[in-house]
FIDRENZA-987628 format. One line per field, with one value per residue: residue number from 1; x, y, z of N, C-alpha, C in turn; residue in three letters. Coordinates in Angstrom, 2 decimals. Last residue first. Layout:
N
seq	(NUM; ...)
n.east	(X; ...)
n.north	(Y; ...)
n.up	(Z; ...)
ca.east	(X; ...)
ca.north	(Y; ...)
ca.up	(Z; ...)
c.east	(X; ...)
c.north	(Y; ...)
c.up	(Z; ...)
type	(ala; ...)
% end
This chain:
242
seq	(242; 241; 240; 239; 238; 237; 236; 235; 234; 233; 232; 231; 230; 229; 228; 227; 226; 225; 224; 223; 222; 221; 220; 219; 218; 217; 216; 215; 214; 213; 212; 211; 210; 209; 208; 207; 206; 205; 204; 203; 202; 201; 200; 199; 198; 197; 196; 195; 194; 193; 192; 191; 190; 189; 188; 187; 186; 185; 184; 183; 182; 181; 180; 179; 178; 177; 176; 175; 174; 173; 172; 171; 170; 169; 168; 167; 166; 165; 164; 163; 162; 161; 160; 159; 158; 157; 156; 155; 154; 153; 152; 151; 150; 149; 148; 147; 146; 145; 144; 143; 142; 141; 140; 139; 138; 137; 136; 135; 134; 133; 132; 131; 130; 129; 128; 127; 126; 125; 124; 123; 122; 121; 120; 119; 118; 117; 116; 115; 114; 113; 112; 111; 110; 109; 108; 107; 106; 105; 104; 103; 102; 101; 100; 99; 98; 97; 96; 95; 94; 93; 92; 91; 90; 89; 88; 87; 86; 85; 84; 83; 82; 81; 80; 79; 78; 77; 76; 75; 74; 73; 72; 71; 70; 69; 68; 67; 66; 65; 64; 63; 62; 61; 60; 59; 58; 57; 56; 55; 54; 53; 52; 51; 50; 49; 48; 47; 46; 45; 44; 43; 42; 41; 40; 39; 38; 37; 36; 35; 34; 33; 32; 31; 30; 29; 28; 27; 26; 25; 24; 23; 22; 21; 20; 19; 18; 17; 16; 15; 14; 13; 12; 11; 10; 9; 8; 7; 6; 5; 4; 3; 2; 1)
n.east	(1.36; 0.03; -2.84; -3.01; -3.70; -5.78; -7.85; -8.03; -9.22; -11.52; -12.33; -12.06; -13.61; -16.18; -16.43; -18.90; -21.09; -23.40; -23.85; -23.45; -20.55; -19.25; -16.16; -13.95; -11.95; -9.34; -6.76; -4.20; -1.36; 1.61; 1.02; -2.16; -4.56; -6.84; -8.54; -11.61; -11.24; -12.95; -14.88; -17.36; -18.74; -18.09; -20.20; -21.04; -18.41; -17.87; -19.51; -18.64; -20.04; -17.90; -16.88; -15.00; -13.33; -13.27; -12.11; -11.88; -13.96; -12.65; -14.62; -15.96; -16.90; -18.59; -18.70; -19.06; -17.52; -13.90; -11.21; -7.98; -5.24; -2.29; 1.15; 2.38; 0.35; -1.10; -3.23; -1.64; -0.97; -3.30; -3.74; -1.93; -2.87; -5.11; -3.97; -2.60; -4.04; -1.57; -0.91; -1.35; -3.13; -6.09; -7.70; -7.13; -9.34; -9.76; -11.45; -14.05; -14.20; -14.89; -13.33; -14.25; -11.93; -11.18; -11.16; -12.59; -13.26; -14.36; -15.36; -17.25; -16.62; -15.44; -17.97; -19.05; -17.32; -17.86; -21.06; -20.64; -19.07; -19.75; -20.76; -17.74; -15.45; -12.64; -9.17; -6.00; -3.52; -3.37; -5.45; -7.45; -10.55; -11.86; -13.26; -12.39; -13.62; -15.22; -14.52; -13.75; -15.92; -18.10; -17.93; -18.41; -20.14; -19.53; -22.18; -22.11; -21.06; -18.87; -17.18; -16.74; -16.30; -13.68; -12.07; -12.62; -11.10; -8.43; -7.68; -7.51; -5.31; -3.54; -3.17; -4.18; -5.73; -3.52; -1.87; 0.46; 3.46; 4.94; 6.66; 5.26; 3.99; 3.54; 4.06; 1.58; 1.37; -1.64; -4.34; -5.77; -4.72; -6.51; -9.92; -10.75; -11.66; -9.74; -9.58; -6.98; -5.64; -5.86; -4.59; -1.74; -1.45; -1.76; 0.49; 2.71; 1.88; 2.17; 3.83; 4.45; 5.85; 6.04; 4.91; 4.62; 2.40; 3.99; 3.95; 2.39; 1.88; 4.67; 5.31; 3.42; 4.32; 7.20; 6.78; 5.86; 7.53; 9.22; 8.37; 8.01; 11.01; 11.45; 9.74; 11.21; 13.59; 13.25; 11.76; 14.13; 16.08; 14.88; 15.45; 18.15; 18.69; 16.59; 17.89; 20.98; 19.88; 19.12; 21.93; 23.12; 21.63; 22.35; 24.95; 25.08; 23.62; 25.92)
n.north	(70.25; 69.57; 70.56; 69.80; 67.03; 67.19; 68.62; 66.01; 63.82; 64.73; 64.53; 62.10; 60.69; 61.48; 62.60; 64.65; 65.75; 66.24; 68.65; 69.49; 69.77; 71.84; 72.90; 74.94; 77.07; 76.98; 79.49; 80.06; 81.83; 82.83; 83.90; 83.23; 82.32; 80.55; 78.41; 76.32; 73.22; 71.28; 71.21; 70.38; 72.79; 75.98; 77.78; 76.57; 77.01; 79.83; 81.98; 84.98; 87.62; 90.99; 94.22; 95.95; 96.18; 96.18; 94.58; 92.10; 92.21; 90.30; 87.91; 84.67; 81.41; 78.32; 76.14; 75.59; 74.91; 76.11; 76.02; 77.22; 76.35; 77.98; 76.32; 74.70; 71.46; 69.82; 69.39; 68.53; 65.80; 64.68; 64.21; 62.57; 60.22; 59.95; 58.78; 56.47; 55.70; 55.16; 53.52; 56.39; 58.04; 59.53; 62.24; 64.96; 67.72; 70.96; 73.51; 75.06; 74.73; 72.54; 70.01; 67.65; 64.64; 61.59; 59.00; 57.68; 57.50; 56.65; 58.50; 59.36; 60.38; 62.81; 64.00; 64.20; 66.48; 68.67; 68.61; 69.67; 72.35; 74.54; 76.48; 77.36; 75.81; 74.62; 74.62; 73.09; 75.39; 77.97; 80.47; 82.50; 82.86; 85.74; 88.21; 89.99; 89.83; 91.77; 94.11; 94.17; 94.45; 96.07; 98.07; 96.93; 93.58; 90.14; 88.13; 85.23; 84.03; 85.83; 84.14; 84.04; 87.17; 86.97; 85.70; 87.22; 89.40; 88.74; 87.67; 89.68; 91.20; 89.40; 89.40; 92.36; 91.81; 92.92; 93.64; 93.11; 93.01; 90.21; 88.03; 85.65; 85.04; 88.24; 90.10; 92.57; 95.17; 95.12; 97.09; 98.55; 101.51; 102.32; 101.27; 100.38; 100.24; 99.86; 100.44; 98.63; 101.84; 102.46; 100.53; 101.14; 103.99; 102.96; 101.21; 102.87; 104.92; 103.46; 100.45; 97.60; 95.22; 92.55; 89.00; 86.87; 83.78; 80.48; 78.08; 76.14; 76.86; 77.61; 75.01; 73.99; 75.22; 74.37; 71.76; 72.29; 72.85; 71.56; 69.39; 70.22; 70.44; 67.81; 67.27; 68.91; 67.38; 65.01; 64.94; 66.65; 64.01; 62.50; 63.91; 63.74; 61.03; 60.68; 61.81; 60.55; 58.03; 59.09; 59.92; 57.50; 55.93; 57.51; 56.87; 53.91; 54.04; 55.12)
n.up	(13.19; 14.97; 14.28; 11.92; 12.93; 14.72; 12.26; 10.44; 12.22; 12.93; 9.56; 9.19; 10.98; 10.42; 7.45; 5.21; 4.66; 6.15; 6.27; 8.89; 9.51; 10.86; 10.44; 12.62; 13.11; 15.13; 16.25; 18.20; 19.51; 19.46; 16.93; 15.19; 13.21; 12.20; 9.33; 8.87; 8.26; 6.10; 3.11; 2.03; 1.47; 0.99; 1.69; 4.17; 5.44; 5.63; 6.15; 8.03; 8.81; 9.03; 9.84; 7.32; 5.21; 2.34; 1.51; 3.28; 6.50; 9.58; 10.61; 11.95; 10.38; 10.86; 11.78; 15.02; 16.49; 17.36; 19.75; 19.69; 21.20; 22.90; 22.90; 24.65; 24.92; 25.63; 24.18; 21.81; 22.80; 22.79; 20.38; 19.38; 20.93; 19.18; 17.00; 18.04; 21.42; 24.13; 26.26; 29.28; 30.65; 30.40; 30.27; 28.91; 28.17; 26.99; 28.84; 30.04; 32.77; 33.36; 30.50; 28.44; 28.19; 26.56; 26.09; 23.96; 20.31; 18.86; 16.71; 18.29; 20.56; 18.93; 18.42; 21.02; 21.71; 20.12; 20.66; 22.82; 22.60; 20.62; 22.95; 23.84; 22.13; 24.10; 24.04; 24.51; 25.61; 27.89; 29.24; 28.82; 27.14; 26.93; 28.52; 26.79; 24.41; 24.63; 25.10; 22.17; 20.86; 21.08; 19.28; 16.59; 16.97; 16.07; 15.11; 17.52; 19.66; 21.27; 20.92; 17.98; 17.76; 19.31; 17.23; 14.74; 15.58; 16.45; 13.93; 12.49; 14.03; 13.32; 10.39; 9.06; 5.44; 3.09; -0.25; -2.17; -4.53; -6.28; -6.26; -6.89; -4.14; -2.65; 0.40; 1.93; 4.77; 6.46; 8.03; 9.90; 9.34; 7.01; 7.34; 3.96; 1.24; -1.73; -4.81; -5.23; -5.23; -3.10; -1.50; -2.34; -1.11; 1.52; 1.64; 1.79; 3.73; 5.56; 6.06; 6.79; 4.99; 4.28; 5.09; 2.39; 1.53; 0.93; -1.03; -2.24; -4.73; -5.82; -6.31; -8.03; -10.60; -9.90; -11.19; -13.26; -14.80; -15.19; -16.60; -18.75; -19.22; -19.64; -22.06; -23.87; -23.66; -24.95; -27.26; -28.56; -28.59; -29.89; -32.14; -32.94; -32.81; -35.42; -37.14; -37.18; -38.20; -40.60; -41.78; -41.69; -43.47; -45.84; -46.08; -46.63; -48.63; -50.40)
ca.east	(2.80; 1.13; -2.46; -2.92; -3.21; -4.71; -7.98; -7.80; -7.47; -10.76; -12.73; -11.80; -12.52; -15.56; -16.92; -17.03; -20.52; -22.93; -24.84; -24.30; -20.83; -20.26; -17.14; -14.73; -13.06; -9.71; -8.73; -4.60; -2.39; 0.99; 2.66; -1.24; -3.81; -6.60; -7.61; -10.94; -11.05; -13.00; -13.77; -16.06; -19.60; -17.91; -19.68; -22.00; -18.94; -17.10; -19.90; -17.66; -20.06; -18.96; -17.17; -15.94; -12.98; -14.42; -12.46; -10.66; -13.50; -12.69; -13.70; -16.18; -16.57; -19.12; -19.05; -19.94; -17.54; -15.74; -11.75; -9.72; -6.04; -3.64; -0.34; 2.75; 0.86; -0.30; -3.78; -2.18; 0.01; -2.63; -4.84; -1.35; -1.29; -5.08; -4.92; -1.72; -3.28; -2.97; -1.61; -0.64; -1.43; -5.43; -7.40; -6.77; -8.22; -10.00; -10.22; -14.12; -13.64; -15.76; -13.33; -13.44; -13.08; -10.97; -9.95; -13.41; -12.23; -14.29; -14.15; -17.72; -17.13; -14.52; -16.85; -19.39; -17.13; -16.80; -20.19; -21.23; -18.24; -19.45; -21.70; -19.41; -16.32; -13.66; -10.59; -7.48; -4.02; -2.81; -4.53; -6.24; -9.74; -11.21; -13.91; -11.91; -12.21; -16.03; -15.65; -12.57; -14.49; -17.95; -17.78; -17.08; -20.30; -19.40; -20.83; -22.52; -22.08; -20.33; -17.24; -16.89; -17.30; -14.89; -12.41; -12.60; -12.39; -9.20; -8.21; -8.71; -6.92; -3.80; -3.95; -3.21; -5.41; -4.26; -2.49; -0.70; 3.17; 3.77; 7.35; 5.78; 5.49; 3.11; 4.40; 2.31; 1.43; -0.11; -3.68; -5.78; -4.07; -5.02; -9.22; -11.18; -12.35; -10.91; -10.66; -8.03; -5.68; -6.33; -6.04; -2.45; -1.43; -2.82; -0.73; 2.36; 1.99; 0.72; 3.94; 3.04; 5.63; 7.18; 4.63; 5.24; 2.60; 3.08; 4.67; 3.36; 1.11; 3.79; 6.05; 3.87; 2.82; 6.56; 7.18; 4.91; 6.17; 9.83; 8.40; 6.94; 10.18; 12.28; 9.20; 9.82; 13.52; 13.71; 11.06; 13.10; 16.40; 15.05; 13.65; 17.15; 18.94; 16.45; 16.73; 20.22; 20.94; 18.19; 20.34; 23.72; 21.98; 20.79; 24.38; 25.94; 23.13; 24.58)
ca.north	(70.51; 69.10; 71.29; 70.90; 67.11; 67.22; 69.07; 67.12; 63.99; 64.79; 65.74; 62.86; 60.29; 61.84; 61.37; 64.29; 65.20; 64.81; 67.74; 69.07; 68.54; 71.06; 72.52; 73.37; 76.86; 75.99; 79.42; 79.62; 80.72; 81.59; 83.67; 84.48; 82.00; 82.40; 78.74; 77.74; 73.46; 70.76; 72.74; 69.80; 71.30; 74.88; 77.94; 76.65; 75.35; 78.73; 80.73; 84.48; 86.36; 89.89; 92.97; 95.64; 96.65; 97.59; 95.60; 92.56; 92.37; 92.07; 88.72; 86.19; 82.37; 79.54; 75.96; 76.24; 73.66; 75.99; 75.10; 77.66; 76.03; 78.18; 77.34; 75.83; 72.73; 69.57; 69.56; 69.68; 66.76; 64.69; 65.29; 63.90; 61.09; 60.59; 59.72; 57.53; 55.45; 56.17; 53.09; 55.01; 58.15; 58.32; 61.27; 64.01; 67.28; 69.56; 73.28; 74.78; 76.19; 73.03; 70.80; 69.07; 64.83; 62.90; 59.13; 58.18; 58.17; 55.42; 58.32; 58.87; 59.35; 61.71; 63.61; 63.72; 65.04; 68.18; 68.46; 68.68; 71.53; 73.37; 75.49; 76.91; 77.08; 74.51; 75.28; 73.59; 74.27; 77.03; 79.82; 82.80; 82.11; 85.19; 86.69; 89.70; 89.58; 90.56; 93.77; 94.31; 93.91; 95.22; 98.79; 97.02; 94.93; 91.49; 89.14; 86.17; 83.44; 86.08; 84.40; 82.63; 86.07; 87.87; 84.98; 85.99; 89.30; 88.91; 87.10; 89.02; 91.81; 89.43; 88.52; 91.77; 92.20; 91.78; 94.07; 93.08; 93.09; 90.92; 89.31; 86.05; 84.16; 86.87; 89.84; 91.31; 95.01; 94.85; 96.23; 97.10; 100.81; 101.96; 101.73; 99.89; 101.49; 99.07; 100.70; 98.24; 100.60; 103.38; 100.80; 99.56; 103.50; 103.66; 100.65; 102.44; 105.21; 103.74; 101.58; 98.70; 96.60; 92.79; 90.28; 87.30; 85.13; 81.78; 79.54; 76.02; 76.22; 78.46; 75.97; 73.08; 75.20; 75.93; 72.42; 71.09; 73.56; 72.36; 68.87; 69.95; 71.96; 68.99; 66.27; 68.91; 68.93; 65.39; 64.87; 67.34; 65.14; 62.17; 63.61; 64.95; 62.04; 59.72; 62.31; 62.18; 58.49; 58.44; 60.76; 58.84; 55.88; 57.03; 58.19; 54.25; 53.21; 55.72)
ca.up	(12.26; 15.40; 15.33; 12.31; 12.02; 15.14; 13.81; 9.95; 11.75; 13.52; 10.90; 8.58; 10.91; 11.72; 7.68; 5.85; 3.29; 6.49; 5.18; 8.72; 8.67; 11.52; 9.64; 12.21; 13.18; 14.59; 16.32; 16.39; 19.63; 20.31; 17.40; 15.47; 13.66; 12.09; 10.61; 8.59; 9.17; 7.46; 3.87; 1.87; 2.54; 0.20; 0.98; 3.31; 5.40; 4.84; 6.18; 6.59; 9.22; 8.31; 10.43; 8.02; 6.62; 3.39; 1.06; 2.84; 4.97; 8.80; 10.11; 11.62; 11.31; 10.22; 10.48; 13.98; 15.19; 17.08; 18.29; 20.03; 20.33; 22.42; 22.37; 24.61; 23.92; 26.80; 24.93; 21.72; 22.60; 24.02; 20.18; 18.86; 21.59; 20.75; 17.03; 17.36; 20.02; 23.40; 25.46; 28.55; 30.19; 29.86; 31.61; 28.43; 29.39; 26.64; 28.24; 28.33; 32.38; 32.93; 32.45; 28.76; 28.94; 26.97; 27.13; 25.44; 21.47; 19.22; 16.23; 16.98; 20.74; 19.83; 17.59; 19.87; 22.59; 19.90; 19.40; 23.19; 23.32; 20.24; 21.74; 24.76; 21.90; 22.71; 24.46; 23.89; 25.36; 26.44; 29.65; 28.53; 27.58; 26.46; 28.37; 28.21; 24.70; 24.69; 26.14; 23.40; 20.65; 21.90; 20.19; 16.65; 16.79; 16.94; 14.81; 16.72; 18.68; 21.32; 22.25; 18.98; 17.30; 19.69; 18.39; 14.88; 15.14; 17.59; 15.30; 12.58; 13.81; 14.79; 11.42; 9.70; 6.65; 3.87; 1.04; -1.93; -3.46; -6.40; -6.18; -8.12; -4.76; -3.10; -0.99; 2.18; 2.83; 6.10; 7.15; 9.92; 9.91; 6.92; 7.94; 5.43; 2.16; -0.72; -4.07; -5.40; -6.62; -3.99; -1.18; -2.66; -2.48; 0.64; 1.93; 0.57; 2.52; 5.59; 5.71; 7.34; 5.03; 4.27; 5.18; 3.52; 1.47; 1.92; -1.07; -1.04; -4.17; -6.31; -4.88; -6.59; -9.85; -10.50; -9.79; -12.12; -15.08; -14.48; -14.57; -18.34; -19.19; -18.49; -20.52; -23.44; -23.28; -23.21; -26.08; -28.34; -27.37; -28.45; -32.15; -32.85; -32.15; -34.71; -37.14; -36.63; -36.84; -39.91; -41.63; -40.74; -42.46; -45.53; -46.07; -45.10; -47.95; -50.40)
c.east	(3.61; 1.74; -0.78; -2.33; -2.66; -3.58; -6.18; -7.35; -7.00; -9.01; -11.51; -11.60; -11.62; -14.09; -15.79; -17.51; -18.96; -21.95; -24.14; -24.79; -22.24; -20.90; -17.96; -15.73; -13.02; -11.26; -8.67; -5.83; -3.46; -0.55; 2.10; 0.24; -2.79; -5.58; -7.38; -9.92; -11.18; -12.60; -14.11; -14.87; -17.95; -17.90; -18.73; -21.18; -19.71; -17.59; -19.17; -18.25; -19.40; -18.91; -17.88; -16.48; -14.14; -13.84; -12.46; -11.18; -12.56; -12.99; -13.72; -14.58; -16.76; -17.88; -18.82; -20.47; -19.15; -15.98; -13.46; -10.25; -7.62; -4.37; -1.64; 1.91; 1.43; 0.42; -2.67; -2.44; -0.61; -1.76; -4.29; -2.58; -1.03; -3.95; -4.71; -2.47; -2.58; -2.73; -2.63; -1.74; -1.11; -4.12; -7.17; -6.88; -8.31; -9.14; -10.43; -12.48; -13.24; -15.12; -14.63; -14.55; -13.36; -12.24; -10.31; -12.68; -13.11; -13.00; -13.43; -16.73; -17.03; -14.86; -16.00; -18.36; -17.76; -16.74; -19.35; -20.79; -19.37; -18.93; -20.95; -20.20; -17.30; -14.97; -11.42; -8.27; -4.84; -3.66; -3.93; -5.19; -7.76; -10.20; -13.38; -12.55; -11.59; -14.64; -15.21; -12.99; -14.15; -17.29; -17.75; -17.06; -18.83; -19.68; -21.07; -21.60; -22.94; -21.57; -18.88; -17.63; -17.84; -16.06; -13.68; -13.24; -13.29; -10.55; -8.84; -9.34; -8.08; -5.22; -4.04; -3.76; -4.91; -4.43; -3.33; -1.11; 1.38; 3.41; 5.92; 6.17; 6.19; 4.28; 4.31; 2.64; 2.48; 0.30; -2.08; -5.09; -4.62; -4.46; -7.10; -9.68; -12.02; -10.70; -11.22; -9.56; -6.69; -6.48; -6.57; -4.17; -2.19; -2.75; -1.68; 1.16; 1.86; 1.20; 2.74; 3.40; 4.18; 6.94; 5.86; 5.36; 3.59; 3.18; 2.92; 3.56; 1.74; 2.43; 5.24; 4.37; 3.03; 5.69; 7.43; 5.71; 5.45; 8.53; 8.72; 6.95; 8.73; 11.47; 10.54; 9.13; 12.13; 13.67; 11.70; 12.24; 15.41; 15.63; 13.71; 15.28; 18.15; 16.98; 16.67; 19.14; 20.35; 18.78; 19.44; 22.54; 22.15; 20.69; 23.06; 24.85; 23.68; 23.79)
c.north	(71.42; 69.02; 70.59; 71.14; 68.17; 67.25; 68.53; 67.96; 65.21; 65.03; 65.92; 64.24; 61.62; 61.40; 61.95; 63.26; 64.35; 64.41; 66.64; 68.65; 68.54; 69.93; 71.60; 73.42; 75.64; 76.25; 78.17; 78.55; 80.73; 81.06; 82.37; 83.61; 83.69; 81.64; 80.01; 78.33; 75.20; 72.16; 72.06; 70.46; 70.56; 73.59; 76.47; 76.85; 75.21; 77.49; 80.21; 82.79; 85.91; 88.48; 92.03; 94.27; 96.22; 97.44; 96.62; 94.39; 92.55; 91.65; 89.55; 87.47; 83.73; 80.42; 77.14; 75.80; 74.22; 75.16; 75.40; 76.93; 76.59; 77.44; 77.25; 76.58; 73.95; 71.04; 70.34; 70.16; 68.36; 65.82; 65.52; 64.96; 62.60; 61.14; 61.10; 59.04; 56.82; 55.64; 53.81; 54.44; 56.69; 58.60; 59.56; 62.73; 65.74; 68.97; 71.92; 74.18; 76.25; 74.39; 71.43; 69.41; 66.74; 63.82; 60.35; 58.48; 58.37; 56.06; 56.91; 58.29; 58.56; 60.64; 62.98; 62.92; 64.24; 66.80; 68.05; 68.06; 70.13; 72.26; 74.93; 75.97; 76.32; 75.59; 75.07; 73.68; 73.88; 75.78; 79.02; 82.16; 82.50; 84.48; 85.42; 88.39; 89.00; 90.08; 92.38; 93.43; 93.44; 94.35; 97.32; 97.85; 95.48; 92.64; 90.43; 86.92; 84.40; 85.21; 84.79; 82.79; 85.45; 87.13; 85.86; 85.48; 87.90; 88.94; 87.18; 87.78; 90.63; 89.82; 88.62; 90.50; 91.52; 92.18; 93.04; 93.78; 93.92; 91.34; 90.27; 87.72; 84.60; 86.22; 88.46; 90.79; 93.55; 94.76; 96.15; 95.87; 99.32; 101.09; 101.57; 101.08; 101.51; 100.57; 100.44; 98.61; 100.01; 102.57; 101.17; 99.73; 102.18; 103.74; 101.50; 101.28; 104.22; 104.15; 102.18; 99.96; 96.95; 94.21; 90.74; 88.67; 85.96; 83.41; 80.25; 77.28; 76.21; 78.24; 76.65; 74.30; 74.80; 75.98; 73.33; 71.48; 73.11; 72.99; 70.61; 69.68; 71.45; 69.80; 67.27; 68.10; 69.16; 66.48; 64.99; 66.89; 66.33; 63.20; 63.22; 64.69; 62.96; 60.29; 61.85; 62.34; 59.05; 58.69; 60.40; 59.26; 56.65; 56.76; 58.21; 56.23; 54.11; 55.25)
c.up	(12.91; 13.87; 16.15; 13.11; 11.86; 14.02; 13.62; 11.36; 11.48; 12.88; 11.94; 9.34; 10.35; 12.01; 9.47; 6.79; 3.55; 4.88; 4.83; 7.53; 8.62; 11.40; 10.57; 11.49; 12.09; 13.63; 15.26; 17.28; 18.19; 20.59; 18.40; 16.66; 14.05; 12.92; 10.67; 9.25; 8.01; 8.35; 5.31; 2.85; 2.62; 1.84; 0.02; 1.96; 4.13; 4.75; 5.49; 6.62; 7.82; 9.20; 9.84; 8.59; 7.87; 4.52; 1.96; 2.71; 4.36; 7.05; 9.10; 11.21; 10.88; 11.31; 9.76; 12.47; 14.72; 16.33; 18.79; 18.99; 20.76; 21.10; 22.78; 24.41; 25.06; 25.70; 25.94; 22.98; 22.20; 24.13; 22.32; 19.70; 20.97; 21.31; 19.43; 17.48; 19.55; 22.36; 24.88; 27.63; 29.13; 30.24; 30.95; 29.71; 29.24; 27.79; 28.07; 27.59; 30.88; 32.91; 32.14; 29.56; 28.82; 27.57; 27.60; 26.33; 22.30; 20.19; 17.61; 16.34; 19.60; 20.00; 17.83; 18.80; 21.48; 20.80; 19.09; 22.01; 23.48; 21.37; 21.21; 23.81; 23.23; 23.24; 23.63; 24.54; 24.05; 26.56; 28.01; 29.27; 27.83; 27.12; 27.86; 28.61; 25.82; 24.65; 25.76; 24.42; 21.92; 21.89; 21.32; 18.48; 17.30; 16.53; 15.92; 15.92; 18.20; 20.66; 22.69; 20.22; 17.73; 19.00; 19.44; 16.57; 15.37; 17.12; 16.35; 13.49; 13.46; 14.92; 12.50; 10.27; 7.79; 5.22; 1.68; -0.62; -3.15; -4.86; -6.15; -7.93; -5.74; -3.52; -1.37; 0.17; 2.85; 4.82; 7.01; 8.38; 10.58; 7.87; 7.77; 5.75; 3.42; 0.44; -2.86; -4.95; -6.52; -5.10; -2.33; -3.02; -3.14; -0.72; 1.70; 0.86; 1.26; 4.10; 5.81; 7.21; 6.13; 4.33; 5.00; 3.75; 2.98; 2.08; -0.26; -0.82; -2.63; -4.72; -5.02; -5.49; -8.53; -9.36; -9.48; -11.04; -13.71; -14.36; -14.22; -16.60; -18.40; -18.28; -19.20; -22.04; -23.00; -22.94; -24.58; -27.49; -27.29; -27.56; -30.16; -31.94; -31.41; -33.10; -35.80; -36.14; -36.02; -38.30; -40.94; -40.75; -41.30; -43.99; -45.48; -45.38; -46.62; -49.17)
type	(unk; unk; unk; unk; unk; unk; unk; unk; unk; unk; unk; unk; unk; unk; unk; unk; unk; unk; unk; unk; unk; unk; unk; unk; unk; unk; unk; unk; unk; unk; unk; unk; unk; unk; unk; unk; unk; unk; unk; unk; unk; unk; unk; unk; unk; unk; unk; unk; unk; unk; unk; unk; unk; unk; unk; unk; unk; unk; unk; unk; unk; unk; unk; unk; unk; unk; unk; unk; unk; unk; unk; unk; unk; unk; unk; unk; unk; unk; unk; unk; unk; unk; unk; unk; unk; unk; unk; unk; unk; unk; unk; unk; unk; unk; unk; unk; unk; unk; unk; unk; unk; unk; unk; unk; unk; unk; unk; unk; unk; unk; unk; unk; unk; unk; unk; unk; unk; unk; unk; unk; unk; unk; unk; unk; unk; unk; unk; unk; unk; unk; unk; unk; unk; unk; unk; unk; unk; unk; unk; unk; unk; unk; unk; unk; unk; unk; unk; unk; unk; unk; unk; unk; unk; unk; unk; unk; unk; unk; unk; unk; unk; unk; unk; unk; unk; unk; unk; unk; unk; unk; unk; unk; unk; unk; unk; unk; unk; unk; unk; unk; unk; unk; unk; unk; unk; unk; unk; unk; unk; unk; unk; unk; unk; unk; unk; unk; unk; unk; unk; unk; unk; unk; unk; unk; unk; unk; unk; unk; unk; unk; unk; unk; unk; unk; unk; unk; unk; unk; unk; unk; unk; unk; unk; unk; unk; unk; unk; unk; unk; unk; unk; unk; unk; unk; unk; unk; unk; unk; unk; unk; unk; unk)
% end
């Protein structure tokens, strides 16, 4: 009777250790789900016009067919966005003008557009961005007056500086504002907006646009002093040497 009592307990005992291993499996498989889910970059996979009006028609939006791409999320779900090149160039017309562009002075204002590599910092942010260097106990760097950053140290950079060396010395284009604030197409409508990401959330260091060889930085200005210049910066080269 005893030995019976036994076996049953065994079991239970079994049973009970292999319901919390299945539950603590399912719970990591749940966490790394969310994780890729979180990681996972949307990939363009159509400029059909056809089935980018279809999309349109779904979510009502109004903007012109051909500033969009039909791009597919992690769970196979295919969306619409608009292209990034378009909002780059929105974007950087913006910068150019410290304003929003009007759509007839795109282009105009383009040509104005830096077009060597490196970094470039916006006209108005370039007292800003030395600032920030100073503040961070960096004095190696100096920017020209054609707005490119220029590194006059070789030796004994720290860590901070060799990566913000290695931007400088890039293949790409870095355009860094420290607005706070950029400009780009609506998803919806298509239309030119100022997009205040700073105001929107005080915490948000960088907004990026990015296209094959060069990628706009816009910077949070910190004016309600919620990031600390350490922070700021890292964020910047941090970016700009993945």
């Amino acid at each position: 009777m005893k030995k019976n009592v036994l076996i049953v307990i065994l079991l239970i005992v079994i049973v009970l250790i292999a319901i919390v291993l299945i539950n603590r499996k399912d719970e990591n498989n749940g966490i790394n789900e969310i994780q890729n889910s979180d990681a996972y970059v949307n990939r363009m996979v159509s400029t059909d016009a056809n089935e980018i009006n279809a999309i349109k028609n779904t979510i009502n939006a109004t903007g012109q067919t051909d500033i969009y791409q039909v791009e597919e999320e992690y769970d196979g779900r295919r969306i619409i966005q608009v292209k990034p090149d378009i909002q780059y160039e929105v974007a950087l017309a913006g910068i150019l003008k410290a304003d929003i562009p009007a759509e007839d002075e795109i282009y105009t204002l383009l040509e104005q557009a830096p077009k060597n590599t490196g970094i470039w910092i916006s006209e108005s942010s370039r007292e800003k961005f030395i600032q920030l260097l100073n503040n961070n106990n960096i004095t190696s760097f100096e920017i020209k007056n054609d707005g490119y950053l220029q590194c006059n140290k070789e030796e004994n950079l720290t860590e901070t500086e060799e990566k913000l060396k290695n931007m400088t010395e890039s293949a790409k284009l870095y355009v860094i504002d420290m607005s706070g604030k950029t400009y780009q197409r609506d998803y919806i409508t298509g239309e030119i907006i100022e997009y205040p990401f700073e105001d929107m959330d005080p915490y948000q260091v960088i907004e990026p646009y990015e296209i094959e060889n060069a990628t706009i930085l816009g910077v949070t200005s910190n004016k309600e002093n919620r990031l600390s210049n350490e922070e700021i910066l890292n964020t910047i080269v941090v970016y700009g040497n993945n």
